[in-house]
N, C-alpha and C positions, 0 to 999 in steps of 0.2 A: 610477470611471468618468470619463470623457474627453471633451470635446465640443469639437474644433475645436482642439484640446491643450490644454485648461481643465479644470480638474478639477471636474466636480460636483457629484461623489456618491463616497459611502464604504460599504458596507454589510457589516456585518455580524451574522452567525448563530452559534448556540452550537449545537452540536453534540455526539449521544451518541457517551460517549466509546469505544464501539467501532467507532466508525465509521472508516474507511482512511481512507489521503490519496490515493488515487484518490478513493473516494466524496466526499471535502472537498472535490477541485479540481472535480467534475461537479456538488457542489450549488452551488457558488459559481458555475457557470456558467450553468446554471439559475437563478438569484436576479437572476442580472445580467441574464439576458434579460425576466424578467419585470418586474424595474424595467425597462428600456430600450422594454418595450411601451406603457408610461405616458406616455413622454415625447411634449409636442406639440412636433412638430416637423417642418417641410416635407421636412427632409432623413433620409428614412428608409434610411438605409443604415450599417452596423453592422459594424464587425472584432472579433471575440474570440479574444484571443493567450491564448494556453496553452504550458504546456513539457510536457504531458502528452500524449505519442506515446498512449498507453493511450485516454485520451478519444475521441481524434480516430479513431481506428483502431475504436472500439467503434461509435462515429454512424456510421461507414459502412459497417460491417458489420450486416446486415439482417438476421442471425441471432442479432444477442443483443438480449436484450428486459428487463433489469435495469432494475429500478425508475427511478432516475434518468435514463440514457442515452433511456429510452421517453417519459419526462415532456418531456427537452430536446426530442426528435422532436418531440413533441405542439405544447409552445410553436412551436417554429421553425415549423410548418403554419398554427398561429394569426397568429404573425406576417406570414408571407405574404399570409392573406387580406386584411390590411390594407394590404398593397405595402411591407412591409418588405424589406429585402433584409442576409441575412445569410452573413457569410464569417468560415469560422474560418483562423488561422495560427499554426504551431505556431512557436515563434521558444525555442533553447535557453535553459534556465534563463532566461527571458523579460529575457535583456538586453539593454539601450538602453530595455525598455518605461516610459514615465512610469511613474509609483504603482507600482512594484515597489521597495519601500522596506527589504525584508527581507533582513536582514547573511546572508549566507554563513555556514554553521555551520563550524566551525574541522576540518577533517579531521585524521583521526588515523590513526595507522600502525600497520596491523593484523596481526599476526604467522600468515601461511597456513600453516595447521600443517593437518594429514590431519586432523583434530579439527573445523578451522572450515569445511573444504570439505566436510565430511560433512553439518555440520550448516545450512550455508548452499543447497548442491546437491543432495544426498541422492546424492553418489555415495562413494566408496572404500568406508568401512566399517558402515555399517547389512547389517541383514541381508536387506534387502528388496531392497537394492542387488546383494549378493552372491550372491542367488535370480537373482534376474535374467538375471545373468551365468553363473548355472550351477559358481559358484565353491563350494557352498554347495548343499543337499540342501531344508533350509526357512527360512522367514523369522519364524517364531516368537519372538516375545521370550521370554527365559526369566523372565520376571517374571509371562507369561499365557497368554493364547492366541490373541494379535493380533499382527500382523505388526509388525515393530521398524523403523519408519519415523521420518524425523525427526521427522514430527509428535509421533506414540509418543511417543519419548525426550523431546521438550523439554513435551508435559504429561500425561499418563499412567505412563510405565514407573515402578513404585512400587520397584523397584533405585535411582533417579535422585531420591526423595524429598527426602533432605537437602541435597542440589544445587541441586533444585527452588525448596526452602523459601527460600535465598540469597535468589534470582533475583526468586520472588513478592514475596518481603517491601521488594526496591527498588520494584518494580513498582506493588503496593498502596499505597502512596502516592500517588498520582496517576491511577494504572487501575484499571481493572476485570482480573480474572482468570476466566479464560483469554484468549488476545489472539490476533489474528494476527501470525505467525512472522514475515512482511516488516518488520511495522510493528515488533516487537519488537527484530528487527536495527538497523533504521534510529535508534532513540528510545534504545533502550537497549545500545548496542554493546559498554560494556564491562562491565556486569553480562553480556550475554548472551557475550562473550568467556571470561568465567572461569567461567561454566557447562560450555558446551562443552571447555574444557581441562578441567574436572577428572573429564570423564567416561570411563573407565576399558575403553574398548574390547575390549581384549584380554581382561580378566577377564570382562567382560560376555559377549560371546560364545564364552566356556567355559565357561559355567554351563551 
């Protein structure tokens, strides 16, 4: 936190680790405002830069009401009543901002194979995909009696077990199991790369 371009204040929260990195950047938002409520100070007026289009797009949508996003509401009305005045700006991967101190993760080159766009989009080859489209009569995985959706395939379909076991066992080190799909792409790109390659589409959907 920033005062005048001085830095203040540092704060930090641990957090459960299945929590998103949406939910991390809206509770750090929330944290900051309720220290920023503390502060005495004549000049009550407040910028909160984010690179999270998701954020800023949920506080101004009056139709969603998830825990976090309703708490910030909350504060920000509290603040008001004491003449605070708050303005969020979304500024990309928050650069130029002071205290954004955090290296760039090294990007890696990821080979788009009908494999990773299935499993990243849920479109070409799932069967849920190919219902859809009318390419395809059902969407049944032949492992059960649930529809073979990505979700399916990267933690349920028991055909994808040994594939599976790979992928958790990097994962179990550090997470919890079962995770969300986003956060798994983002943290674990090349364990979740060589999952999806070695899953067997063709076979899979003539069983």
């Amino acid at each position: 936190m920033f005062i005048s371009g001085h830095h203040i204040k540092s704060l930090q929260c641990r957090l459960n680790k299945r929590c998103t990195n949406n939910q991390a950047e809206q509770f750090a938002k929330l944290t900051g405002l309720k220290y920023n409520e503390t502060l005495q100070t004549t000049d009550k007026t407040a910028t909160v830069y984010t690179d999270s289009q998701i954020t800023l797009d949920s506080l101004r949508n009056g139709n969603i009401h998830t825990n976090i996003i309703a708490e910030i509401r909350k504060e920000l009305n509290e603040m008001m009543k004491t003449n605070w005045r708050v303005k969020f700006r979304w500024v990309k991967e928050l650069a130029g901002i002071r205290g954004n101190k955090f290296p760039e993760k090294p990007k890696m080159k990821i080979n788009l194979t009908q494999n990773f766009t299935t499993m990243v989009t849920g479109h070409r080859k799932s069967k849920a995909y190919l219902l859809r489209f009318k390419i395809i009569e059902a969407s049944i995985c032949p492992c059960c009696t649930r529809d073979q959706t990505t979700d399916h395939l990267l933690f349920e379909c028991e055909l994808l077990n040994k594939e599976r076991n790979i992928l958790k066992l990097s994962i179990l080190k550090t997470e919890d199991w079962p995770t969300n799909k986003t956060y798994v792409i983002k943290k674990y790109i090349k364990e979740f790369t060589r999952f999806f390659n070695e899953i067997p589409f063709d076979k899979l959907n003539a069983a």
